[in-house]
Phi, psi and omega in degrees: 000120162283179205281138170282089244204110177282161176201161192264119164202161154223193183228158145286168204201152206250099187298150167226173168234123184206141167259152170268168111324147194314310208274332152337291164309300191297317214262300185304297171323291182300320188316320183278347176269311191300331181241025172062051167223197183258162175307325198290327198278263171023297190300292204308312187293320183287344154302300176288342170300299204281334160326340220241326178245051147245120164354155195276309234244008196294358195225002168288169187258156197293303174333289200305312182302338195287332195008000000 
C-alpha cells in the first residue's frame, strides 16, 4: 500500500457538512498545521488515499456479494 503524503493544492468544490469527533478534529487540524496546508485539503487527500486503496466489495453487505 502506498504512503500517505500530504500536499497543498487546491480545487474546485461542493460545500458539504460532516461533523468530526473532538480528537479527530485535533489529529487532522495538527496534521494541516504541520505541512502548511488547510483541514479541508488534509480530509480530501485522505479520503481520497483511502478510495483510490480499497477493495471493490468494502462497503457492500454481505447479501449483496453472495448474489
Amino acid at each position: 500500500m502506498a504512503k500517505f503524503k500530504v500536499r497543498s493544492e487546491k480545487n474546485d468544490s461542493v460545500n458539504k457538512t460532516i461533523r468530526f469527533p473532538q480528537n479527530l478534529n485535533e489529529r487532522i487540524s495538527q496534521i494541516a498545521q504541520e505541512n502548511d496546508t488547510t483541514f479541508t485539503s488534509v480530509v480530501l487527500q485522505a479520503c481520497e488515499y483511502a478510495l483510490d486503496n480499497m477493495g471493490d466489495n468494502t462497503f457492500k453487505d454481505e447479501k449483496d456479494s453472495k448474489g
